[in-house]
C-alpha positions in Angstrom: 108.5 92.1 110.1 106.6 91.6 107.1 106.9 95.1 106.5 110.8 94.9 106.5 110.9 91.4 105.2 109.3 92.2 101.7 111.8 95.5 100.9 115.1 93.8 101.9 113.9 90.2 99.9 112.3 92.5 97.1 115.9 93.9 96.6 117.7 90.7 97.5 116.1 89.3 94.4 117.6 91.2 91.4 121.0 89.9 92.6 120.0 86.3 93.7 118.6 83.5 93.6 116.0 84.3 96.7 113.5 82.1 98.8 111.6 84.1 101.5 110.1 81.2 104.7 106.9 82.2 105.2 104.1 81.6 107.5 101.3 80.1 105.3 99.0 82.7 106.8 100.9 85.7 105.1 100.0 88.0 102.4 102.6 87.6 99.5 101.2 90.3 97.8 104.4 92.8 99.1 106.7 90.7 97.1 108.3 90.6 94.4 106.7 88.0 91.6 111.0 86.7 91.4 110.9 85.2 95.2 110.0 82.3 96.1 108.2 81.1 98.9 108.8 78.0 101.5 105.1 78.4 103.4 105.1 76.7 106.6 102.5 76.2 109.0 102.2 78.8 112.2 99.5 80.7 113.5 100.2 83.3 116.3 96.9 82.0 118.0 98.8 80.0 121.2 96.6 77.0 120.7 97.6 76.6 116.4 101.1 78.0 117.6 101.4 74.7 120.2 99.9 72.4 117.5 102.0 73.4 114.9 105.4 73.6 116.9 104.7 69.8 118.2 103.9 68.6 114.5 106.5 66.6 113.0 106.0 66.6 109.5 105.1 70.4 109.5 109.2 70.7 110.5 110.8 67.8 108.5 108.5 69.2 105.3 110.0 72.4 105.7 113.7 71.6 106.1 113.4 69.0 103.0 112.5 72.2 101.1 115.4 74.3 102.3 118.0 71.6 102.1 116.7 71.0 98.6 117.4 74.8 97.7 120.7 74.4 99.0 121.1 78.3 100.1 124.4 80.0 100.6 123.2 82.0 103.3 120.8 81.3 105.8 119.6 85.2 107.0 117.2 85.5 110.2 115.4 89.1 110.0 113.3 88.0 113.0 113.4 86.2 116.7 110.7 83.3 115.8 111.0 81.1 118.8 111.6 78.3 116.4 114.6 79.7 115.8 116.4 78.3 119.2 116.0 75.4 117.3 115.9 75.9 113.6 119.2 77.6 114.0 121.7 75.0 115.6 120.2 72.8 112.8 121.2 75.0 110.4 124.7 75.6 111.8 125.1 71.2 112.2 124.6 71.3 108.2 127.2 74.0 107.3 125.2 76.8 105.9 126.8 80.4 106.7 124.5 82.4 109.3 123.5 86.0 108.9 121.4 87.5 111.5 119.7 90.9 111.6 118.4 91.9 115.6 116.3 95.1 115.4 116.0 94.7 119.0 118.9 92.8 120.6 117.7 93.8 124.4 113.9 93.8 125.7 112.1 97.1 126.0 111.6 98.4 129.6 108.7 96.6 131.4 108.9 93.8 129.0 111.2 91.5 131.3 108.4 90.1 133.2 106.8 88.4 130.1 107.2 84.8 129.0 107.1 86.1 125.3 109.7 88.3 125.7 112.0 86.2 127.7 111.8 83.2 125.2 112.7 85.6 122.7 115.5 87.3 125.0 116.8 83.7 124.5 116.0 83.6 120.9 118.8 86.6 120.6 121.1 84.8 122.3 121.0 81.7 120.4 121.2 83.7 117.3 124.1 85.7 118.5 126.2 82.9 119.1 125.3 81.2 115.9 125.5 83.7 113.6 128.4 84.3 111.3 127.7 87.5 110.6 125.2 90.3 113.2 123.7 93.2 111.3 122.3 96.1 113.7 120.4 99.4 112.5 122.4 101.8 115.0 126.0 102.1 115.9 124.7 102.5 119.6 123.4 99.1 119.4 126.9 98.0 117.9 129.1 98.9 120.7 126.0 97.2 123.3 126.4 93.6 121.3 130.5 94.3 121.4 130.4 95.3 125.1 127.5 93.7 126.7 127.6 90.5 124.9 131.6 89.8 124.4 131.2 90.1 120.8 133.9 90.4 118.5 133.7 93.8 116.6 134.7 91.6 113.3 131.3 90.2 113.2 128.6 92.9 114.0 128.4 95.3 111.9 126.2 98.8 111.0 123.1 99.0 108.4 120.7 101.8 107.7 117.5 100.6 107.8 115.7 101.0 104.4 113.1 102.9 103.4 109.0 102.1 103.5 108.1 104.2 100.6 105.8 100.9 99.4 103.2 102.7 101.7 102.8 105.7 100.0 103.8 104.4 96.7 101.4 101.1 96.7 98.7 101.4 99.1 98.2 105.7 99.4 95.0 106.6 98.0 93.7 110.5 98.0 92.7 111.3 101.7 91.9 114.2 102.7 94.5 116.1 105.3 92.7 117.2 108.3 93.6 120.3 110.4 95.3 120.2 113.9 95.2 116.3 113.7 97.7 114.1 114.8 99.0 110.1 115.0 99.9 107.8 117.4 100.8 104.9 115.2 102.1 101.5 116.7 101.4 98.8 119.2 100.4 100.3 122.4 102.5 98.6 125.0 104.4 100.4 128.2 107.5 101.6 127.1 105.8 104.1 124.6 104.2 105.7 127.0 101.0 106.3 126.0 100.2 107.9 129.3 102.8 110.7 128.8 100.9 112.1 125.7 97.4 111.4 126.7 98.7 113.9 130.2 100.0 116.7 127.9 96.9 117.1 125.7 95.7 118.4 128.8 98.1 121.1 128.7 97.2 121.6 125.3 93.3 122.0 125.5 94.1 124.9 127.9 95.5 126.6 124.2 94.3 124.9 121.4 90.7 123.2 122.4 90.0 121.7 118.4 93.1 119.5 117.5 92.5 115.5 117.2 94.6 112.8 118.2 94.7 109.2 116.6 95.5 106.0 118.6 95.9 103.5 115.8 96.7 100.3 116.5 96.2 97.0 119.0 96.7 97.1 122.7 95.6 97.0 126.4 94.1 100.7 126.6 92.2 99.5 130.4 95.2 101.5 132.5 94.2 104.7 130.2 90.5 104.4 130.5 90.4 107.6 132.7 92.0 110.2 130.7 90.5 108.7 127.6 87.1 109.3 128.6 88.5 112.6 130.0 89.4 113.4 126.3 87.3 112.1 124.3 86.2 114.6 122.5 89.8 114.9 120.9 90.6 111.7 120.6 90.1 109.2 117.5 91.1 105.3 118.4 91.4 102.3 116.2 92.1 99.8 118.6 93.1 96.7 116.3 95.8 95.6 114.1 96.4 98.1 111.2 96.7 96.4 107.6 99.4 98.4 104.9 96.6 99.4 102.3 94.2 101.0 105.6 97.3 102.8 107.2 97.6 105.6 104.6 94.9 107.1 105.7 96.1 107.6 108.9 99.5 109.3 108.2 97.9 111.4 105.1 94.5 112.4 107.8 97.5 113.6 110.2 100.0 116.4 109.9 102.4 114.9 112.3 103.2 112.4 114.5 104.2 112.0 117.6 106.6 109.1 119.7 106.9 110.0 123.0 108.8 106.6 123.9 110.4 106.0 127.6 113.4 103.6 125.7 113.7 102.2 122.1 116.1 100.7 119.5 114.7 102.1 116.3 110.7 102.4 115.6 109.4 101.3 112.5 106.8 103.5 112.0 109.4 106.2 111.6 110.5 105.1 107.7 106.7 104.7 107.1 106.4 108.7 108.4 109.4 109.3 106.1 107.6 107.8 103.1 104.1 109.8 103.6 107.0 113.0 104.7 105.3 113.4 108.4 107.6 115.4 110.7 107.8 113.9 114.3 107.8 114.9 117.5 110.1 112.1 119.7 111.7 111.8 123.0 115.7 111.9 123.2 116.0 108.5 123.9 118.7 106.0 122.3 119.5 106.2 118.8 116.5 108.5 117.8 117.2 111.4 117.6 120.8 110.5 115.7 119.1 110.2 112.0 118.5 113.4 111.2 118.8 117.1 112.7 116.5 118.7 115.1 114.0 121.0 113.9 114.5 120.2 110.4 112.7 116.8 110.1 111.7 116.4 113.5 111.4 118.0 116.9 113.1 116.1 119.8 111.6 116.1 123.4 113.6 115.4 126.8 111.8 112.1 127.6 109.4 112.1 130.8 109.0 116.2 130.6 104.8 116.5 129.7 105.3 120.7 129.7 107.5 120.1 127.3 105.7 117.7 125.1 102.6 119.7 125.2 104.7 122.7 124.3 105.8 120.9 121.0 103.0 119.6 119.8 101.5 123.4 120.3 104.5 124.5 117.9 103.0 122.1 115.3 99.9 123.2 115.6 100.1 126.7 115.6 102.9 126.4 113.0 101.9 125.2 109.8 104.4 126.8 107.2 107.3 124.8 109.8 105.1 121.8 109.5 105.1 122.1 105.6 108.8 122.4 105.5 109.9 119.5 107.4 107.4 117.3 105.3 109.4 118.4 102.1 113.0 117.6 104.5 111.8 114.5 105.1 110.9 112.8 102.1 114.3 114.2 100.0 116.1 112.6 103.4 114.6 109.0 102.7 115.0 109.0 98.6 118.6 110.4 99.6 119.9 108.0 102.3 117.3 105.0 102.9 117.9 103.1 99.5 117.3 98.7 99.8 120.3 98.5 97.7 122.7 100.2 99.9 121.6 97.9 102.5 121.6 94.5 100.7 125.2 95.5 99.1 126.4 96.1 102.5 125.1 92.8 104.2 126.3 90.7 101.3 129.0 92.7 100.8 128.5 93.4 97.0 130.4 96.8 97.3 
């Protein structure tokens, strides 16, 4: 959320007057030198995270600061639990409400967990409060009008903006490396990890020198066997992935590849769209509605492994397609993914 965060505030801020709440652990550095900051204590460690929630002056500290602002708009970009709370406060003092939910129903297999059901409630909270509901797909739309009861006054249809700050700040000359190929993201069920690591199998029957990267945190125990089964073509970088060391994965990789079971919207696909990496996805949701098939990515029933493998042969064995869709990509993002179609939208600016 950082990520996203930074480019909305950063473009917020030639118009207004703009104060970004942060948690006193982030990096500022993403930000434009025009934003202000009210830092608040929080630390995603569960024992700080408790501390910090039950400290009383942390909270009244921070709403002195933002009644002394005196904002106009009140916008939530995120589901911090605090929120449940923060929120109705908010809405008691009269400030108007805006509310962005990237992910307004849990991911499959995520039901079960406490997190995600405190921040299932977290939505719903912020639904109810919000005066105005920004979604980045018109899929996700008509679920919050149907689903939820909400009127179709309120929720209303954004683009998500680009992340061209990753190639543009933090890219560095790296060297691209042949038949490689990214798995970028949190590693958690619904992506299914599995799938991919199955059709590499399928692969190696063709193609036996290609490299995959794993990059990023997650519990890899339930793919120990095919991992070690593959490691020879496999590259992993199993911890959380700062902006100025992620270049080198995209620009090391000639495409990438989100073989998800479900998903809203990822956000590693802008940050493929600023290095200009095609993608290979699964046809689920609103992915495949950005662009057109086989022009900026190729698009993969979900839960077919023949098929995935069959792809991801394509790229590899293809590299004058693979050039071409890098070129589609990155005149599809400076095109259609400007900040300041998004911020004139939200705040109606025309």
């Amino acid at each position: 959320m950082l990520h996203y965060s930074s480019q909305f505030c950063n473009e917020l801020s030639k118009i207004a007057d703009t104060k970004v709440a942060i948690a006193d652990y982030y990096n500022e550095n993403l930000y434009n030198e025009n934003i202000g900051f009210l830092k608040i204590r929080t630390n995603p460690n569960p024992k700080s995270f408790i501390f910090d929630t039950l400290s009383f002056w942390n909270h009244i500290i921070f709403l002195y600061k933002i009644i002394r602002f005196k904002p106009d708009i009140i916008h939530f970009l995120d589901n911090h639990p605090w929120y449940i709370v923060y929120s109705r406060l908010f809405k008691i003092l009269g400030y108007k409400i805006y509310v962005t939910q990237h992910d307004p129903t849990l991911h499959t297999w995520e039901w079960a967990s406490l997190q995600w059901k405190i921040a299932e409630k977290t939505n719903q909270v912020l639904r109810d409060l919000a005066d105005k509901l920004f979604v980045h797909w018109d899929k996700l739309r008509n679920e919050l009008i149907e689903k939820y009861n909400i009127s179709e006054n309120k929720v209303i249809f954004i683009v998500h903006g680009n992340y061209n700050f990753f190639k543009d700040v933090f890219s560095k000359w790296w060297k691209l490396e042949k038949n490689t190929f990214l798995f970028f993201g949190r590693i958690v069920d619904y992506k299914w990890l599995d799938l991919l690591l199955e059709s590499l199998f399928i692969v190696k029957e063709k193609i036996s020198n290609f490299k995959l990267i794993i990059a990023w945190p997650g519990d890899l125990s339930k793919y120990r066997e095919n991992i070690e089964k593959l490691k020879d073509n496999l590259e992993i970088f199993n911890y959380n992935i700062e902006p100025e060391e992620a270049y080198k994965f995209f620009e090391k990789s000639e495409f990438l590849i989100l073989p998800y079971h479900d998903a809203t919207w990822s956000w590693v696909i802008p940050v493929a769209y600023a290095f200009s990496k095609p993608v290979i996805i699964t046809n689920v949701w609103e992915l495949p509605s950005v662009v057109e098939n086989n022009v900026t990515w190729l698009i993969v029933e979900k839960n077919n492994v023949a098929k995935l493998a069959e792809n991801i042969i394509f790229m590899l064995e293809n590299e004058e397609k693979t050039i071409e869709m890098w070129k589609k990509w990155r005149e599809f993002t400076d095109r259609e993914l400007w900040w300041e179609w998004v911020v004139k939208k939200v705040y109606n600016l025309g």
